[in-house]
N, C-alpha and C positions, 0 to 999 in steps of 0.2 A: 543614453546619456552622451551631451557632447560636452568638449570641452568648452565651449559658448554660455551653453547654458548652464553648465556647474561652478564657469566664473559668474556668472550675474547672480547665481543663486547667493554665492560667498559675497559678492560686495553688494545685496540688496540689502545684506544686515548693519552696512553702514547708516541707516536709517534712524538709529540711536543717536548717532554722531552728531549729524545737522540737526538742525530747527525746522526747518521747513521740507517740503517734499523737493521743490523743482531745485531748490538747493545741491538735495542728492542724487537727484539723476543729471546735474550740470558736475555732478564729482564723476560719477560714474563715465559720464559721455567724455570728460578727460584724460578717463584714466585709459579708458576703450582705445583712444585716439592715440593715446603715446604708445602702445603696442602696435598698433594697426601703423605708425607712422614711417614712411620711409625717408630715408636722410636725416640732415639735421632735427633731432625734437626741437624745435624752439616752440613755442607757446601757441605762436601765428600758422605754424605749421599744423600744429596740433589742430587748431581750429580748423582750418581748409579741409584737415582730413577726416573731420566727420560733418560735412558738406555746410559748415554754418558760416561760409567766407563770407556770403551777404548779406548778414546778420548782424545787428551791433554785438561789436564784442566788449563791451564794456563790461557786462555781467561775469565774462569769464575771467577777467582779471580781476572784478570783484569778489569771483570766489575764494581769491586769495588773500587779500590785502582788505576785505570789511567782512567777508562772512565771518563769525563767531564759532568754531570748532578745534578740536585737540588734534593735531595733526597723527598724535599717537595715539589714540581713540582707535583712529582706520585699520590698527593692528591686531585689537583683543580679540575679533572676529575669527581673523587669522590664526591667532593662537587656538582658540576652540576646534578650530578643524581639524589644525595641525595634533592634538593632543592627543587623539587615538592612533596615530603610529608610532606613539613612542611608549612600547611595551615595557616593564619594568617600575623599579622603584625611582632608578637614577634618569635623570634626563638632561644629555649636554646642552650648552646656549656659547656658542662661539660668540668673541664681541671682540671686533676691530674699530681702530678710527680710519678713516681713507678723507681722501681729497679733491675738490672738485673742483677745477680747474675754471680761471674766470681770466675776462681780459679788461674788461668795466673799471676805470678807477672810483667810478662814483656807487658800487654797489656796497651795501654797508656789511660789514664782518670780513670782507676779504681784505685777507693781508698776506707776506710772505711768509711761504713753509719749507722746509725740506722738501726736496723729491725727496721719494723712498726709491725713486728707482735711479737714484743718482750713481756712481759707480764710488766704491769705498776709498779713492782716493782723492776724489774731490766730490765734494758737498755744495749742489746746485741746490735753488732755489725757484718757488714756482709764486705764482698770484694765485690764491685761491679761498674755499672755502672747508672747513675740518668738520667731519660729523663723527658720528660714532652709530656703531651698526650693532645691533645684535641680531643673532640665530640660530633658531632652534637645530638643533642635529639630529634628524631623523633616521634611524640604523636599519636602512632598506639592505647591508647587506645581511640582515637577519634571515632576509624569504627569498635570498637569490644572490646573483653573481653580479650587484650592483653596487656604486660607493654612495655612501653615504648624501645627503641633499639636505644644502643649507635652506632654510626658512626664515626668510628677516622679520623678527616680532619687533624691530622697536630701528628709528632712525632719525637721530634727533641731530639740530647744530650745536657744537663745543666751540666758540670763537673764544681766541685768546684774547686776554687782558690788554691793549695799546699803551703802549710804553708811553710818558712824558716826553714834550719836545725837550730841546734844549735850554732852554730860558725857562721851564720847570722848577720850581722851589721845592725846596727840600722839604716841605707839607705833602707837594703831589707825587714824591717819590716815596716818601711813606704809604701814603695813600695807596699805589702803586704794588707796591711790595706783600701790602696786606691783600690786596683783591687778589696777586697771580697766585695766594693761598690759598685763596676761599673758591676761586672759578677759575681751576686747570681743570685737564683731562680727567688727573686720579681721581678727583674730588667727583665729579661728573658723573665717572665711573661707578662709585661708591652709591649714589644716589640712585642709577640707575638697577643694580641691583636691586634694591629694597622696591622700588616702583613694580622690579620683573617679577618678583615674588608676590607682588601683592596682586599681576596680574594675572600669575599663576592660579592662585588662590579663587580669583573671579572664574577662571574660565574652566574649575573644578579639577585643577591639580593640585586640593591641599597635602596629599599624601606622598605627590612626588619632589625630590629632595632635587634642587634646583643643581647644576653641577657648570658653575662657569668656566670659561677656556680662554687664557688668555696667553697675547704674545709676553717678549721681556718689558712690557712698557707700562703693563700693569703689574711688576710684579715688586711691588717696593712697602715703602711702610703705611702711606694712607690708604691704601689699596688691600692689606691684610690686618690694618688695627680693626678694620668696622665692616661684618662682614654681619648679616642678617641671618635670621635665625633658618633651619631646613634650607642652604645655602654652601656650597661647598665651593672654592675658588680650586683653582690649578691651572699652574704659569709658568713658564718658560724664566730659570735665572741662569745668572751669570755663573761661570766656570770656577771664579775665583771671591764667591760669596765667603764672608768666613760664616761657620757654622760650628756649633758645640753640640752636647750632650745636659743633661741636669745635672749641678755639681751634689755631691754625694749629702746625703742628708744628715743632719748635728750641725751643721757649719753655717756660716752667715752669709755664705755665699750663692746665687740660683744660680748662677752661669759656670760651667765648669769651665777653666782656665786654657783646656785644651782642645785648640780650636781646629778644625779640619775646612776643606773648602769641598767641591762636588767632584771639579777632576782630581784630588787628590783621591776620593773613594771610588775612579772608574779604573784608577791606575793602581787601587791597593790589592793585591791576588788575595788577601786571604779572607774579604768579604766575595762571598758565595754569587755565583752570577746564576740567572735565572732565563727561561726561553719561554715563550709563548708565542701562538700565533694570532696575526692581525690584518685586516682589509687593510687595505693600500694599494694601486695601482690596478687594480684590476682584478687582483686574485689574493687568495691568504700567503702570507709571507711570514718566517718564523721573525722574530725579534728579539734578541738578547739585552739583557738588560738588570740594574742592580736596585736595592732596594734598600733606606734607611729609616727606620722609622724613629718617632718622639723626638728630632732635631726641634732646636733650637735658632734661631735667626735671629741677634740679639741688634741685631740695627735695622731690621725692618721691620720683623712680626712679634719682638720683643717678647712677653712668654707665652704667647701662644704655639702650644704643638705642632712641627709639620713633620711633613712624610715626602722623604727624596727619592726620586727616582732620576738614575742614571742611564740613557737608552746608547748600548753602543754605534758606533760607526755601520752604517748599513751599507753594504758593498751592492754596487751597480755595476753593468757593461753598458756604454755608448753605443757599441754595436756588438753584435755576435762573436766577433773576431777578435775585438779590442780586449787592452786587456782592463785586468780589476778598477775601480777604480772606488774611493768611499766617502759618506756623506758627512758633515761632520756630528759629532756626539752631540747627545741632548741632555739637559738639565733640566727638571720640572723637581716645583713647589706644591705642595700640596694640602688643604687644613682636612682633609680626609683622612685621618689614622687609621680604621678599618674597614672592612671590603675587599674585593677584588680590586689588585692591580691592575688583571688583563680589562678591566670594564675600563678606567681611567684610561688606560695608555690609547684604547681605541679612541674612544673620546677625543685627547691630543691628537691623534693623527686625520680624525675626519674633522678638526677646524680647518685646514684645508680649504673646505665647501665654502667659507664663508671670503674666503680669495676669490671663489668663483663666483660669491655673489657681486660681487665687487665687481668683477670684470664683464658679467650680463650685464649689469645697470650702467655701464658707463660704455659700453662701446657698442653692446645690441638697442639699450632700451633710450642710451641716450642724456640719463640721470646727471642735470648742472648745465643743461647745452639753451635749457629756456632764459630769456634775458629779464632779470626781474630787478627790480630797482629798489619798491616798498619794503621798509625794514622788517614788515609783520610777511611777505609775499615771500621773501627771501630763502626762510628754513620751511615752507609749508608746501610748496609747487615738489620739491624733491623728495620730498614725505610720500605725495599724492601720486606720485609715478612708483616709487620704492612699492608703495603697498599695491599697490595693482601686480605688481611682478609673484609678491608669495602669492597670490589669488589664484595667476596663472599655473603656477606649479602646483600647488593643491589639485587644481580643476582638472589637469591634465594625469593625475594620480586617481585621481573618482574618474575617470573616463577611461581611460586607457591600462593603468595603472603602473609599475616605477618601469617595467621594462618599453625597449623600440621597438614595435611591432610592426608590423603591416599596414598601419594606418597612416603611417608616416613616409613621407618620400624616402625612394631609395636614397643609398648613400653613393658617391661617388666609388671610383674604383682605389684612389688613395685613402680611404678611409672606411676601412673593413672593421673592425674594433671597436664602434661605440654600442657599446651596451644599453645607454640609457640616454632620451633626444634632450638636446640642447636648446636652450632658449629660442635660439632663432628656428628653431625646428616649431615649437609650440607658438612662435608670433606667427609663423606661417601658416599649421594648421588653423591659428583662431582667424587668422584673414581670408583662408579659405571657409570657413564656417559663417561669415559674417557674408561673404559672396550669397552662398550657397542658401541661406537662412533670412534675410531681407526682413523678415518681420518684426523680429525678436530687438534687434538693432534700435528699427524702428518707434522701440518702446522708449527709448531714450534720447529720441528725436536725431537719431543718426541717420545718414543718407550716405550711403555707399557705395562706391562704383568703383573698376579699375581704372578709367580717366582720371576722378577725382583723387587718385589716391597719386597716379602720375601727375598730375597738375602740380599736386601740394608740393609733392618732391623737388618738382623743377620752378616752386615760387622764392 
């Protein structure tokens, strides 16, 4: 088994998705193309590098902007794969929104956002486009000394509501007011759930209890009122949440009057502190940590049950020599009352992964770098590269499997410590397999060469 052939075998079953057959092997020959691509992905690059420069390319931008497909269709597949290494009853799904950077005034949804990576004392602004990602959390360090690997099942566009000009009536700020209700993130969010569940369900995880992970940005009141059934939320709140207990029963009252916040119970000594150990970093590291259950959160989750956990400050050294230094505390929400904590807390800690998926798609694979214009091309071209990327990591887990082996190029001499190969380690091996293999390729009407592949780069 190579990893070539265990990717084609996983994206041959997008054959459900499309209508037509040359449909899907013009999905496939694109998707092939954004991994195999060096430099800029843009669209035209993409094409060059799977030899079809002299070809009309009209079809290939048709594939986006008139063929007729779920651009989240391209995922279920991925999910069924992904499904057998996730042992257990629980199964985490980290979900982030990220950003994809545009410069285009005329491309439709792009407007100004936050950087995230702005620094906390001034708030820059970027041109871009907002999606939201989920993925599955696979607990590879169950059978070895490996962190956890995100899996994107689902990557859809979230574009915010456009404000009224100035010479707007007070009709279209109403108007206005009520859509950035009905179409934000949370809202999106909330939907999304219920779709993940149902594709759980399809790809025969009715038995496993869905466990989402989210930053502080889902963690408010649309986001905990409407939460789908075998579905458990756990989120990152704020320090100075107020929070109660159930007021005592005979009385008219449900909220008991005496309110506490999270860091008031990491600061309280006489709730009992707890230790367990958890992956992170490379290796199992103990964790301290407190624990509140049947709270109340009367402005967000109103009477639904939650379960707080408070993670202490986890101490690091910069260098060997340096001295202590610590992370800050954590605060997580939780509609899980029973179970294992230590199962949750690892959970939180390998969302993580799904940072890293965020950082392959956008700086290895390229993900928002094609210039697309049509309003329907727009959210569908970054779908179509997204899902070729979980493809890759599957295929390379049926081949190889979660550790770096020998099959992989050595590593430099500054980088002794990778446990487990990185994207650009797997775009390589599959470039090398597409050299090496000429026929398989060929099925897809791909032409390969390392010219061509240099050409594309330097057009």
């Amino acid at each position: 088994m190579t990893v070539l052939r265990a990717w084609l075998a996983i994206t041959s079953q997008w054959s459900a998705v499309f209508c037509q057959h040359r449909t899907l092997l013009r999905a496939q020959r694109q998707a092939l193309g954004a991994l195999l691509c060096l430099g800029r992905s843009t669209l035209s690059r993409i094409i060059w590098t799977t030899g079809r420069e002299q070809k009309s390319w009209s079809g290939e931008y048709f594939l986006h902007s008139r063929a007729h497909w779920n651009p989240q269709a391209l995922f279920e597949p991925i999910l069924r794969e992904a499904l057998p290494y996730c042992p257990g009853r629980l199964v985490g799904v980290a979900v982030d929104d990220t950003r994809l950077k545009k410069t285009g005034r005329s491309i439709p949804h792009a407007q100004y956002h936050r950087d995230p990576l702005s620094p906390p004392f001034h708030v820059n602004l970027i041109w871009a486009l907002r999606f939201l990602q989920a993925s599955v959390l696979l607990p590879l360090h169950r059978s070895g000394p490996f962190s956890a690997r995100g899996i994107p099942i689902r990557f859809e566009e979230v574009p915010a509501v456009k404000k009224p000009g100035r010479r707007a009536s007070e009709e279209d700020w109403k108007l206005y007011r009520q859509a950035v209700k009905a179409r934000n993130l949370s809202q999106r969010f909330v939907q999304s759930m219920a779709e993940m569940r149902q594709a759980f369900d399809r790809a025969g995880g009715q038995r496993k209890l869905l466990v989402v992970v989210g930053d502080g940005s889902f963690c408010n009141r649309t986001a905990f009122s409407v939460i789908p059934e075998r579905v458990v939320l756990i989120a990152r709140t704020r320090k100075d949440a107020r929070l109660c207990f159930r007021a005592p029963e005979g009385g008219r009252c449900f909220y008991s009057k005496d309110k506490f916040t999270p860091e008031q119970v990491r600061q309280d000594e006489t709730i009992p502190g707890q230790t367990t150990k958890l992956f992170y970093a490379g290796k199992h590291r103990k964790v301290r940590y407190k624990e509140v259950s049947s709270a109340l959160w009367q402005g967000g989750a109103r009477k639904r049950l939650l379960r707080l956990f408070v993670i202490a400050p986890t101490p690091y050294r910069k260098r060997k020599t340096s001295k202590l230094y610590y992370h800050r505390p954590a605060f997580l929400l939780t509609t899980l009352l029973a179970g294992s904590g230590r199962q949750l807390l690892q959970m939180y800690f390998d969302r993580w992964q799904i940072e890293v998926n965020h950082r392959d798609e956008k700086d290895t694979l390229g993900v928002g770098q094609a210039q697309m214009w049509n309003p329907i091309s727009v959210p569908k071209q970054p779908a179509l590269v997204v899902a070729s990327y979980p493809a890759l990591l599957l295929a390379a887990l049926k081949a190889f499997g979660p550790d770096r082996g020998e099959s992989y190029a050595k590593l430099p001499r500054w980088r002794t410590s990778a446990k487990r190969p990185s994207c650009l380690d797997l775009c390589t091996i599959l470039r090398n397999e597409a050299h090496q293999n000429p026929a398989l390729v060929q099925t897809l009407d791909f032409q390969i060469s390392s010219s061509q592949l240099v050409r594309a780069a330097a057009a």
